[in-house]
C-alpha positions as CSV (number, residue, x, y, z in Angstrom):
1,X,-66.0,-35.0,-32.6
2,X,-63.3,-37.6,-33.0
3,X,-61.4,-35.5,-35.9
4,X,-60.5,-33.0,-33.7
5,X,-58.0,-35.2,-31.4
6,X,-55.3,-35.6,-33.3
7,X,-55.1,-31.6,-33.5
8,X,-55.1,-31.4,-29.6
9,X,-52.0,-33.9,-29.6
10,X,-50.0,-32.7,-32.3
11,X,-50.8,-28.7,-30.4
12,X,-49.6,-30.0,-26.8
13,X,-46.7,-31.9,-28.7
14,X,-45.7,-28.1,-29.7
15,X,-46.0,-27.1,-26.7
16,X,-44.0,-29.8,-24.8
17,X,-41.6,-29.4,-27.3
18,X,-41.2,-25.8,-26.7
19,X,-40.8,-25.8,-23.1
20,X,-37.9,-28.7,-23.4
21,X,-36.3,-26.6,-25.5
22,X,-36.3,-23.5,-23.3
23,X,-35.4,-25.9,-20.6
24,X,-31.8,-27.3,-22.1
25,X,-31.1,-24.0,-23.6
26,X,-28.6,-21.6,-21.9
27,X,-29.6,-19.9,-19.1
28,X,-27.4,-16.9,-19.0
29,X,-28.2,-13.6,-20.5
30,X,-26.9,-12.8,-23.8
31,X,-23.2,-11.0,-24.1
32,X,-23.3,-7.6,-24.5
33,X,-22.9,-5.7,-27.7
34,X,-19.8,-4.2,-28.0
35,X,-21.1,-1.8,-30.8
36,X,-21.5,1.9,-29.8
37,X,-25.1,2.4,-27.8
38,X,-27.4,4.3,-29.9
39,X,-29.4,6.8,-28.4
40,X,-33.7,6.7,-27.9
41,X,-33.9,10.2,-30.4
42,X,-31.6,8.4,-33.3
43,X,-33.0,4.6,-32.6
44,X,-35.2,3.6,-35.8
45,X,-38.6,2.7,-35.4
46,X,-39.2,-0.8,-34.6
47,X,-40.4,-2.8,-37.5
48,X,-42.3,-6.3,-37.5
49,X,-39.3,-9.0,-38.2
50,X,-41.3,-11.4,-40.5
51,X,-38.6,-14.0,-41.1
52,X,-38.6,-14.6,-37.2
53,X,-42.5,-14.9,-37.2
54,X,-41.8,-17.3,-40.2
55,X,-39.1,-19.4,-38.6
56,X,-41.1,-19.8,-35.4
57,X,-43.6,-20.8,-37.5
58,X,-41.5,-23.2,-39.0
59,X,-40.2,-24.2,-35.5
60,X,-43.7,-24.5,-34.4
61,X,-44.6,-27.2,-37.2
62,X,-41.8,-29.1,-37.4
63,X,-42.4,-30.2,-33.6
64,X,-45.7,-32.2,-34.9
65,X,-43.3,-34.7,-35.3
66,X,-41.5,-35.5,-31.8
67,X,-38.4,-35.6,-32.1
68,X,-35.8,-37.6,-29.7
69,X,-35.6,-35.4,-26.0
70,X,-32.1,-35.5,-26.5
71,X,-31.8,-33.4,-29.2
72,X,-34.6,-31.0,-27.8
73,X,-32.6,-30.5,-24.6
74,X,-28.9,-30.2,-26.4
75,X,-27.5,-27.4,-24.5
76,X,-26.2,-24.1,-26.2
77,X,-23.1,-25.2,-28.8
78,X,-21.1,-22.3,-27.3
79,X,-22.0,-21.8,-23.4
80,X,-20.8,-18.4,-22.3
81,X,-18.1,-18.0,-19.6
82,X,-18.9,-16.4,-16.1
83,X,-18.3,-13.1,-15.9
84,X,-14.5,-12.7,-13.9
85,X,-15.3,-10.9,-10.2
86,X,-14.9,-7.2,-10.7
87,X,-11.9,-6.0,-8.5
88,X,-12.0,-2.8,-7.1
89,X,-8.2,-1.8,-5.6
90,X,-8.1,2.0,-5.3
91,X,-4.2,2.9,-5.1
92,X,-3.5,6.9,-4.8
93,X,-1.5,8.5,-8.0
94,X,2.0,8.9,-7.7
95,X,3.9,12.0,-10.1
96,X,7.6,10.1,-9.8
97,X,9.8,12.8,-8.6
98,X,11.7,14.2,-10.9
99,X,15.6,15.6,-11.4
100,X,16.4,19.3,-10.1
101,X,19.0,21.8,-11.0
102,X,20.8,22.7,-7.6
103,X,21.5,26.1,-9.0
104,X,17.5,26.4,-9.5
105,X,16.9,24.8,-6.4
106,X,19.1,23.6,-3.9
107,X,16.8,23.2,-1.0
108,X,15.0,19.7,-1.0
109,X,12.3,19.6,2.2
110,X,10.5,16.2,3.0
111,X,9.0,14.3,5.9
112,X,10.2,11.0,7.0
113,X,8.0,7.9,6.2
114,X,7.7,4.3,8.4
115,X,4.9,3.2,6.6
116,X,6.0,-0.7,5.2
117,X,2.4,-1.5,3.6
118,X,3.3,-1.0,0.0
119,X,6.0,-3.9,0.5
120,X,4.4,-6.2,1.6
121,X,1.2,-5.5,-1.0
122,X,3.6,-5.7,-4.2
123,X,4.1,-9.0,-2.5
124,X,0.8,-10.4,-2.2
125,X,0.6,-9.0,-6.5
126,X,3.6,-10.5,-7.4
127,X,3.1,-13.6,-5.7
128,X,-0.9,-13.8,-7.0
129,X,0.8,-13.7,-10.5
130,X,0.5,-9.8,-11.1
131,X,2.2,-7.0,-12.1
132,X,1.7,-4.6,-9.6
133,X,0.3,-1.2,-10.3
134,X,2.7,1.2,-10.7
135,X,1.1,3.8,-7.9
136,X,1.2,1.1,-5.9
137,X,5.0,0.5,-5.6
138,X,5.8,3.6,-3.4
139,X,9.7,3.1,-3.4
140,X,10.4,4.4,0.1
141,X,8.3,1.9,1.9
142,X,9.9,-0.6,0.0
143,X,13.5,1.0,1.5
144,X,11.5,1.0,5.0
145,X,10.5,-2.3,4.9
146,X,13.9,-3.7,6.0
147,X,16.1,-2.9,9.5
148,X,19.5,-1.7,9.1
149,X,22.2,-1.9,11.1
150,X,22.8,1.7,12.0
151,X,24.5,3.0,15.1
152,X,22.3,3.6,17.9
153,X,22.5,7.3,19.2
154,X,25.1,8.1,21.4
155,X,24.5,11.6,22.5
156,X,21.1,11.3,24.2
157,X,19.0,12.4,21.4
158,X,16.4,9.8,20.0
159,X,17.9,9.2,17.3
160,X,21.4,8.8,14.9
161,X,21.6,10.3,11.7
162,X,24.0,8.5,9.1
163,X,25.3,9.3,5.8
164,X,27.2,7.5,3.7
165,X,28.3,7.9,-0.7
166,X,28.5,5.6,-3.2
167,X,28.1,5.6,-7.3
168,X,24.7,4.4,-8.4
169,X,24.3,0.8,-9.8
170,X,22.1,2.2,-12.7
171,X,24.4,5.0,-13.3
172,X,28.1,4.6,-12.2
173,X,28.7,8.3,-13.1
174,X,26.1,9.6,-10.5
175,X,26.5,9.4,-6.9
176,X,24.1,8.1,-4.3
177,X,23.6,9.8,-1.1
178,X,21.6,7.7,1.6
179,X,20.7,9.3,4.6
180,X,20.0,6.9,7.5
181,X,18.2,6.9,11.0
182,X,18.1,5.2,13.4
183,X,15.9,4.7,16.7
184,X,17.0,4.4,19.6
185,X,15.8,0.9,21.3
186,X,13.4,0.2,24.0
187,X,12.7,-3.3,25.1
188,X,8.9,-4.2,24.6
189,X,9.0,-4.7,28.7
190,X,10.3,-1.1,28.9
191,X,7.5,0.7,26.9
192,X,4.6,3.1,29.4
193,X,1.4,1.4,29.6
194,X,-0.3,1.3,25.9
195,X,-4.0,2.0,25.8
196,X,-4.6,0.2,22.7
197,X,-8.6,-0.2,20.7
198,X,-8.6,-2.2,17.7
199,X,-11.2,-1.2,15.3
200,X,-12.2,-3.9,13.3
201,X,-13.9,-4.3,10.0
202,X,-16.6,-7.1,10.6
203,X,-18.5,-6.2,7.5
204,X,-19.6,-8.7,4.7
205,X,-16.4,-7.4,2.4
206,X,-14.5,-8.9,5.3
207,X,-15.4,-12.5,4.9
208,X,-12.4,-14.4,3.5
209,X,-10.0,-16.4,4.1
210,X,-7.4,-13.3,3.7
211,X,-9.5,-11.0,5.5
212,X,-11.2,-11.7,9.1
213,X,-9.5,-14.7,9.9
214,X,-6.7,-13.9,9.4
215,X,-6.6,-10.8,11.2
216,X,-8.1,-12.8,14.2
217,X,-5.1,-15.0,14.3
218,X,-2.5,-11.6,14.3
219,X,-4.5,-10.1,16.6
220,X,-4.1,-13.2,19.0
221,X,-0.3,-13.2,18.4
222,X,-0.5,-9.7,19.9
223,X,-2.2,-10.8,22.6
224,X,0.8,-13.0,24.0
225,X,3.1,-9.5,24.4
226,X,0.6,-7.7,26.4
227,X,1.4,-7.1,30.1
228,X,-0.8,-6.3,33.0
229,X,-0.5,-3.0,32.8
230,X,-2.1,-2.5,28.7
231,X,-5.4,-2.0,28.4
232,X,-7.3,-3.3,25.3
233,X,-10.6,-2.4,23.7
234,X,-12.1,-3.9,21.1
235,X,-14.5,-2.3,18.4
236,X,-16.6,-4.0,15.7
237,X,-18.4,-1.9,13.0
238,X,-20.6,-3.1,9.8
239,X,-23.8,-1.8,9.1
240,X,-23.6,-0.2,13.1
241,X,-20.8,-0.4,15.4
242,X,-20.5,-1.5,18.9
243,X,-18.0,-2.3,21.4
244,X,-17.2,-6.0,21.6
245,X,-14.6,-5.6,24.6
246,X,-14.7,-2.9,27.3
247,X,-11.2,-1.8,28.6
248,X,-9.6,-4.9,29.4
249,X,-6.1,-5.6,31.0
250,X,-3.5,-7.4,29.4
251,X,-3.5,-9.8,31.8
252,X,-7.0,-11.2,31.2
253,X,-5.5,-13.2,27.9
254,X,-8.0,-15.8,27.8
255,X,-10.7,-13.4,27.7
256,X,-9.3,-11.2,25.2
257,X,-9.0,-14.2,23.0
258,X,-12.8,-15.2,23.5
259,X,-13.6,-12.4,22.2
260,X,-11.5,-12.0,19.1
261,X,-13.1,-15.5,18.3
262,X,-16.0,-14.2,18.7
263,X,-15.8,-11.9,15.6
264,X,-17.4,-12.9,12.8
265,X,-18.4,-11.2,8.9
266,X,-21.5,-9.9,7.8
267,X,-23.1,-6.5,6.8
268,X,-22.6,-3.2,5.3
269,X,-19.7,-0.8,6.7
270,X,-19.7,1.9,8.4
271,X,-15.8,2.6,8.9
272,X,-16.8,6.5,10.0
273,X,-18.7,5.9,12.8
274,X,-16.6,3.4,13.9
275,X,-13.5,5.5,14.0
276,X,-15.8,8.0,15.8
277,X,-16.5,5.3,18.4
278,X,-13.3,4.2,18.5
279,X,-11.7,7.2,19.2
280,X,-14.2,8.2,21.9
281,X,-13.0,4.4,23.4
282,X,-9.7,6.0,23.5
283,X,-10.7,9.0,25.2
284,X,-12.3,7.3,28.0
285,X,-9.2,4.9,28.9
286,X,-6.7,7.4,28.2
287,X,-3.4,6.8,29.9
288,X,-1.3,9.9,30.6
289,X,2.2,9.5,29.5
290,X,1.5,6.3,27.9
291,X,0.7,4.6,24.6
292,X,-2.5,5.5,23.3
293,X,-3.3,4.4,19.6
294,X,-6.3,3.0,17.7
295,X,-5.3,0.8,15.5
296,X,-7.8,0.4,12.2
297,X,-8.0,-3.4,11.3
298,X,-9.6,-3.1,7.4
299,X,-10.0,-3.6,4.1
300,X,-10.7,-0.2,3.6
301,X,-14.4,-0.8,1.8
302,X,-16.1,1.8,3.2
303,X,-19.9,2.4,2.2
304,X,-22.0,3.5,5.0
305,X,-22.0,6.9,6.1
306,X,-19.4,8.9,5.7
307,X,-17.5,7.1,2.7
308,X,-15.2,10.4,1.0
309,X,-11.9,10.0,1.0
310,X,-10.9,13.4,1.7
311,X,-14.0,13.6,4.7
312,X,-12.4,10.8,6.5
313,X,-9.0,12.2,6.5
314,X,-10.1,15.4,7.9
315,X,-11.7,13.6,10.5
316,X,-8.9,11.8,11.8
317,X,-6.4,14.9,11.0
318,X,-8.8,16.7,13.9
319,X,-8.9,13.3,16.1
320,X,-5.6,13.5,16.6
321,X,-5.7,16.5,18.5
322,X,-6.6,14.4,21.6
323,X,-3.6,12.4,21.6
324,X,-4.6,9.9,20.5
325,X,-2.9,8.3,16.9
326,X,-4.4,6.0,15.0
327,X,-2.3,3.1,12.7
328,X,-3.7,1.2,9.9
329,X,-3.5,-2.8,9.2
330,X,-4.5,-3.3,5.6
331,X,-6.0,-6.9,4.7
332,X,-7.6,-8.7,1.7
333,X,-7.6,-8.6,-2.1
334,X,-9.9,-7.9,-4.7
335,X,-11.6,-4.1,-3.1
336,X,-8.6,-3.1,-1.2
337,X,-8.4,0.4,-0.6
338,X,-4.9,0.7,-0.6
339,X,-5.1,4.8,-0.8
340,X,-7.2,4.9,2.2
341,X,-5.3,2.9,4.2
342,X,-1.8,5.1,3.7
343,X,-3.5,8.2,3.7
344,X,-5.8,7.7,7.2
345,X,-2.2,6.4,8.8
346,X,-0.3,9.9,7.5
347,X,-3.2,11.9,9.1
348,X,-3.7,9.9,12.5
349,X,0.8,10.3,13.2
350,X,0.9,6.2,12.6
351,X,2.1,4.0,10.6
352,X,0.3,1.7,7.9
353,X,1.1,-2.1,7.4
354,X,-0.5,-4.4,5.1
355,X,-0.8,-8.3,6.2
356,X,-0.7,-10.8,3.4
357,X,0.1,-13.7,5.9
358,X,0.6,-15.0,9.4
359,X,4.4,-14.2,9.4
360,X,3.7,-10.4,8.2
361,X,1.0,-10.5,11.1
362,X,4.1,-11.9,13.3
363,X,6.6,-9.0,12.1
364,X,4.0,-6.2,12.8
365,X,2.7,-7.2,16.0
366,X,5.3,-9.0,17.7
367,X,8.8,-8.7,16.1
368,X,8.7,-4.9,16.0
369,X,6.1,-4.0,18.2
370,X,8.0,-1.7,19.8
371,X,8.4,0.6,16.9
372,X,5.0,-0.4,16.0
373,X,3.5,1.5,19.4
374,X,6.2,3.9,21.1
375,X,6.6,7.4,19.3
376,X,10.1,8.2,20.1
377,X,10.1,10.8,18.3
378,X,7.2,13.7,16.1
379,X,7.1,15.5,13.0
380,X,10.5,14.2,11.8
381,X,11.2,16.7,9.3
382,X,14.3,16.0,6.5
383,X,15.9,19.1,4.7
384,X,19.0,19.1,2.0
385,X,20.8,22.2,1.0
386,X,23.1,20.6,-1.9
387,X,26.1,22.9,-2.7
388,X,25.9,24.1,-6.4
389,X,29.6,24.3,-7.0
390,X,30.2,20.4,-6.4
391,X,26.2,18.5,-7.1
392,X,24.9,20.5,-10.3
393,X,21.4,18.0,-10.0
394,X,19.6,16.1,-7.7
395,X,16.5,13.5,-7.4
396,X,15.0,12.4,-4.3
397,X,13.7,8.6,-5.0
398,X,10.7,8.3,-3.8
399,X,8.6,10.2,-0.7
400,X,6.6,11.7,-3.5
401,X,3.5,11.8,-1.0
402,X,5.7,13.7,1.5
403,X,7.4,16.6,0.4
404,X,7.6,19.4,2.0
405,X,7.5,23.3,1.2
406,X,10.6,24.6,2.2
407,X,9.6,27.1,4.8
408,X,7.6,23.9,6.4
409,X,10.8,23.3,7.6
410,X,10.7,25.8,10.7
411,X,6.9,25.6,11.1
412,X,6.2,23.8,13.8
413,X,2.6,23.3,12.7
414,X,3.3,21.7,10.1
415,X,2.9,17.8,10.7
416,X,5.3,15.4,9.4
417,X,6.0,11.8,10.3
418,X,6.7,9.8,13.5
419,X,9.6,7.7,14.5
420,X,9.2,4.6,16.5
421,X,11.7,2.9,18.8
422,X,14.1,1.1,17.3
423,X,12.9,2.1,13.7
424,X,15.4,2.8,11.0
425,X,14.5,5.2,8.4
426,X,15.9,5.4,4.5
427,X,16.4,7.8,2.1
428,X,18.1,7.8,-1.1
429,X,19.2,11.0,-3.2
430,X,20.5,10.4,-6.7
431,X,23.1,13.4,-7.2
432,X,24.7,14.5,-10.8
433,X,28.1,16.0,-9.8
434,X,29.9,19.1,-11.1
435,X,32.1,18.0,-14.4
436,X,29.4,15.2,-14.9
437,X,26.7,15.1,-17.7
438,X,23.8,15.7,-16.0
439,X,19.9,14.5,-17.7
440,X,19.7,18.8,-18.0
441,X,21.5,20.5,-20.3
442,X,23.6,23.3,-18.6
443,X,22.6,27.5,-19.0
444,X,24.7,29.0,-21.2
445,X,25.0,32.2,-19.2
446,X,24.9,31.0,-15.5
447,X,27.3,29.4,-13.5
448,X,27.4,28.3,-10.1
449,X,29.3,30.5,-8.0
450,X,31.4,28.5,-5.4
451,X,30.8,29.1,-1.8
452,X,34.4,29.8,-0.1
453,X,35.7,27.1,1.8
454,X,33.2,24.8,1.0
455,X,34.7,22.9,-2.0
456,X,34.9,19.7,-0.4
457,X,30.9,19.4,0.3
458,X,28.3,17.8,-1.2
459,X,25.4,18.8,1.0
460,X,24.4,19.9,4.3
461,X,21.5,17.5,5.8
462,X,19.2,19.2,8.7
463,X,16.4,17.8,10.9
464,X,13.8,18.9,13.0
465,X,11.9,16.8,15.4
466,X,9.6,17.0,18.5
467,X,10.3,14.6,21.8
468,X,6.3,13.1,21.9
469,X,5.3,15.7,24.8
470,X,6.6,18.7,23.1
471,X,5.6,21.4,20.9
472,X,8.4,23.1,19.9
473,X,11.0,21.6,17.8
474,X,14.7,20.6,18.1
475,X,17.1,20.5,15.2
476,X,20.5,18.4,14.3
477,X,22.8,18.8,11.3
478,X,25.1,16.3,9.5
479,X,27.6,18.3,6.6
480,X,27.9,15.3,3.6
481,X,31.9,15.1,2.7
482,X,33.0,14.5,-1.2
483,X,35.9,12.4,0.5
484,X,33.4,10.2,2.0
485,X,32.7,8.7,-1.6
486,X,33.4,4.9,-1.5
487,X,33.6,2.6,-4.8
488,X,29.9,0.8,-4.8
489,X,31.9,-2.5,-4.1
490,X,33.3,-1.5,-1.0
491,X,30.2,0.3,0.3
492,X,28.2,-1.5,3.6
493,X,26.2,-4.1,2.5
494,X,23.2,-2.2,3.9
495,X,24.1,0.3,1.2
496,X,24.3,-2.1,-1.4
497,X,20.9,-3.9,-0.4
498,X,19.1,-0.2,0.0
499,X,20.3,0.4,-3.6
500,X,19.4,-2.6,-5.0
501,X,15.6,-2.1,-3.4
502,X,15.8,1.5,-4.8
503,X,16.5,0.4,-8.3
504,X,14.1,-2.8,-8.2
505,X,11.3,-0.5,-7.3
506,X,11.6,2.1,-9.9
507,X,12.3,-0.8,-12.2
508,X,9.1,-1.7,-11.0
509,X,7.4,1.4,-11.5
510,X,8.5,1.4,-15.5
511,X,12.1,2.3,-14.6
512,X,12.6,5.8,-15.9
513,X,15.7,6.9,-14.6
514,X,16.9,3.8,-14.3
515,X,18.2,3.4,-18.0
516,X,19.3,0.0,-19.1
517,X,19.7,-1.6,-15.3
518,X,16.9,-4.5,-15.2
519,X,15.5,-7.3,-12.7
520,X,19.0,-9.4,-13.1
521,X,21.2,-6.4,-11.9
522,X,19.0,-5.6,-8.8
523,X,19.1,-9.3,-7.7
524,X,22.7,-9.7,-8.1
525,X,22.8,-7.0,-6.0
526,X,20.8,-7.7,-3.4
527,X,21.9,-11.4,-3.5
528,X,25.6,-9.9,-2.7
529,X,24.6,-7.7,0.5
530,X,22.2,-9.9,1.9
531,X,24.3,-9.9,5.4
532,X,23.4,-12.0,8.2
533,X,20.1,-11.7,7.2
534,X,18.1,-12.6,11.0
535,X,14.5,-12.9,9.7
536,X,15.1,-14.1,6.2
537,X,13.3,-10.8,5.0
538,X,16.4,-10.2,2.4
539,X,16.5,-13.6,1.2
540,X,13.2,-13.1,-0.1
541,X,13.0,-9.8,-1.8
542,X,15.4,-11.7,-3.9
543,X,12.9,-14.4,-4.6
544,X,10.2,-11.5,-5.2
545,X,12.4,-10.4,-7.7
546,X,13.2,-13.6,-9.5
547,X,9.3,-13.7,-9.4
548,X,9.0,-10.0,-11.6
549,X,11.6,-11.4,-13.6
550,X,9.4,-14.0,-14.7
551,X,6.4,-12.3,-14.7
552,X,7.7,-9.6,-17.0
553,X,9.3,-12.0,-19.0
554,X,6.0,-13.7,-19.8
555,X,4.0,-10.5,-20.3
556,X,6.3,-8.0,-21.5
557,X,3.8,-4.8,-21.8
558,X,3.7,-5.3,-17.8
559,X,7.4,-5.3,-17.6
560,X,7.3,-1.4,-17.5
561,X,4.6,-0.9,-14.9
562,X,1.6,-2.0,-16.1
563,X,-1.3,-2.2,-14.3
564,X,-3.2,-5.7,-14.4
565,X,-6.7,-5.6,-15.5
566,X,-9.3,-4.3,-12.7
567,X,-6.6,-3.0,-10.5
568,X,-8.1,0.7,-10.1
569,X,-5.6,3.9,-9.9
570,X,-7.8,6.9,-8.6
């Protein structure tokens, strides 16, 4: 019987051998194959693959003789890398608007917009070291993003409308027309009672540095500006949702503040039945003749429930019926639903604001909470007539996401945006004047005819708006003046900084009407009209632009709009 031991050894020295082997190898699965997948009906049959029988074999025997563990164990030569986190930002698509004949239309109809979110996102790209999408530089929120200093109104009405020429940095031969509002203010202590429920996103997607806590500590900085009077609610959803603060008066800080510490991440979400909730909160607290507004604290990574895009707009577009608006706060990186966010705002009559930081939380929730909470004025509707014997085209930069038919003009059921106290409002048209070249060749056979006694006209500007307890509109008119053209130079330095956020963002977006005029012309711009400047806000869109500069500079096929990799358009 004795022969038979030194086959037992030299078998489990295979086997020990084997099972080191498997141990020090890689772990990970194999790469893909990035040849085409070929289908079950057209895969050969499988045949046996002798030379691997035959090399195992040969693996097999060589291991009668151990070899040193080390070399058993050597790991994989070339270890594979981990597979980069999948991002999953959802922007909405943006058709740029393009340039108009006046004599083939010389009506342009759009509703205001105080959104700020897409600002303050292309910040949070650009400073993360990316090329922002181009859908996701909308170039009137950019424009929004900073105050003015426009003239209050004088005449009683809510608001001052303000219009002003110059020649356009990018094309000296065109004229700008900006068309400014302004707010009238109202102290924070002046503003009625707010009934105010924060919906917030406690679901797993939520736990990150840039996420929960950090809308915790803006939600706290809120806190401080509340007065007895305010009531606040506070609703959680995840995989349920559940009230985590009844009603509570302003007054009762400390308590508020317990329980925004109290929030913490975990679980599905179920951002449907929250706003459902939230919205019924709302109801129950509602204070007549006040301030009542949910306000949706999110990342916008909805997956329980109702999870359509175009179901949960519809839901708030019939929530607000009960007056009651809703405003978004967008947070985080990586699955922000960035389309969601804008589009729930437009539906609820709010306004959406993204929060990359603790000072963003500051300007949102404390430096312009005012505008932020009191509707001074509804449905703020914007319409152009240009005059076809002096503008022969026109191009309204940005808005694209808020035009208007033009008979939604007069129709007072047609929704449009809100205007906050103390809020300023911008918009930019780019006009091609009579005797110009223009970017469309002329008709031969049709010609403007001039309208008598209107020669000296560029445009006539109307409005329509609702005071927040009517339902009928008012309207105000403002006739545009040729003489009022001013050399760029000599134009307000609000002018010149507007313009040179106009151009930077359509740079931005892959500059298409914006010919040769690159990063370096917008910041010497903006670096000329950055005024007095009170919350550094200017001095550091021209650091964000120094920042593009380099970033397109170092990848040159992002210069033009690029997306960066995993940075979804739908």
């Amino acid at each position: 019987m004795q022969p038979r031991a030194p086959v037992f050894l030299s078998s489990l020295a295979a086997a020990l051998a084997l099972a080191l082997a498997a141990c020090g190898g890689p772990s990970r699965p194999l790469p893909e194959q990035t040849s085409p997948p070929v289908s079950p009906a057209m895969a050969p049959a499988p045949r046996p693959d002798h030379a691997a029988r035959a090399a195992q074999s040969k693996s097999v025997a060589e291991t009668h003789s151990i070899e040193p563990h080390a070399t058993l164990a050597m790991p994989h030569p070339y270890p594979l890398p981990a597979p980069a986190p999948e991002e999953r930002e959802r922007y909405g698509a943006i058709d740029e608007n393009g340039v108009r004949l006046v004599a083939q239309a010389p009506v342009s109809t759009f509703s205001i917009d105080v959104d700020t979110g897409s600002y303050s996102n292309v910040r949070r790209l650009l400073n993360a070291g990316h090329v922002p999408p181009a859908d996701a530089v909308r170039v009137e929120e950019l424009l929004n993003y900073f105050p003015y200093d426009y003239a209050q109104p004088a005449d009683g009405r809510p608001f001052a409308v303000h219009t002003a020429l110059a020649p356009a940095p990018w094309h000296p031969s065109n004229v700008l027309l900006r068309i400014g509002i302004k707010g009238k203010d109202v102290a924070s202590g002046a503003l009625p009672a707010a009934n105010l429920v924060f919906l917030v996103d406690v679901s797993g997607s939520m736990n990150a540095p840039d996420k929960l806590p950090l809308l915790k500590s803006s939600l706290k900085l809120l806190v401080n500006q509340l007065r007895a009077q305010d009531r606040i609610t506070l609703v959680t959803y995840a995989g349920s949702t559940r009230v985590a603060l009844p009603p509570t008066p302003g007054s009762d800080k400390a308590v508020i503040v317990a329980a925004i510490d109290q929030l913490v991440a975990g679980g599905s979400t179920a951002g449907a039945s929250g706003i459902a909730l939230a919205y019924q909160a709302a109801q129950q607290s509602y204070i007549a003749g006040g301030i009542n507004r949910v306000l949706l604290a999110t990342d916008g990574d909805f997956n329980v429930g109702v999870t359509d895009f175009r179901q949960l707009k519809s839901m708030v577009e019939d929530k607000r019926k009960s007056g009651v608006s809703l405003s978004t706060l967008g947070f985080g990186t990586g699955n922000y639903n960035e389309q969601l966010m804008e589009q729930l705002a437009d539906a609820g009559d709010g306004a959406y604001s993204y929060i990359d930081n603790l000072m963003e939380g500051n300007k949102v929730l404390v430096s312009e909470i005012s505008s932020t909470l009191a509707t001074i004025a509804r449905d703020v509707k914007i319409q152009v007539e240009f005059n076809p014997a002096t503008v022969t085209e026109y191009r309204l930069i940005g808005y694209e996401n808020r035009m208007l038919a033009r008979e939604d003009f007069n129709n007072d059921k047609v929704d449009a945006g809100d205007i906050g106290a103390g809020h300023t409002v911008t918009a930019l048209y780019e006009l091609t004047l009579a005797g110009q070249p223009g970017l469309v060749d002329p008709l031969r056979y049709q010609r403007a005819a001039p309208a008598p006694g209107r020669d000296g006209e560029l445009a006539h500007v109307r409005l329509r708006y609702k005071l927040p307890a009517a339902s009928t509109s008012q309207s105000l008119d403002v006739t545009v003046a040729r003489q009022a053209l001013r050399p760029l130079a000599q134009g307000d330095v609000d002018f010149r900084f507007a313009a040179a956020v106009a151009g930077f963002g359509q740079v931005l977006r892959g500059g298409k009407f914006t010919g040769d005029w690159r990063y370096a012309d917008a910041r010497a711009l903006a670096q000329g009209a950055r005024g007095a400047d009170r919350f550094g806000y200017r001095g550091e869109f021209v650091k964000l632009v120094d920042l593009a500069q380099s970033l397109a500079t170092a990848t040159p096929a992002a210069s033009h709009g690029g997306a960066p990799a995993g940075h979804a358009t739908r």
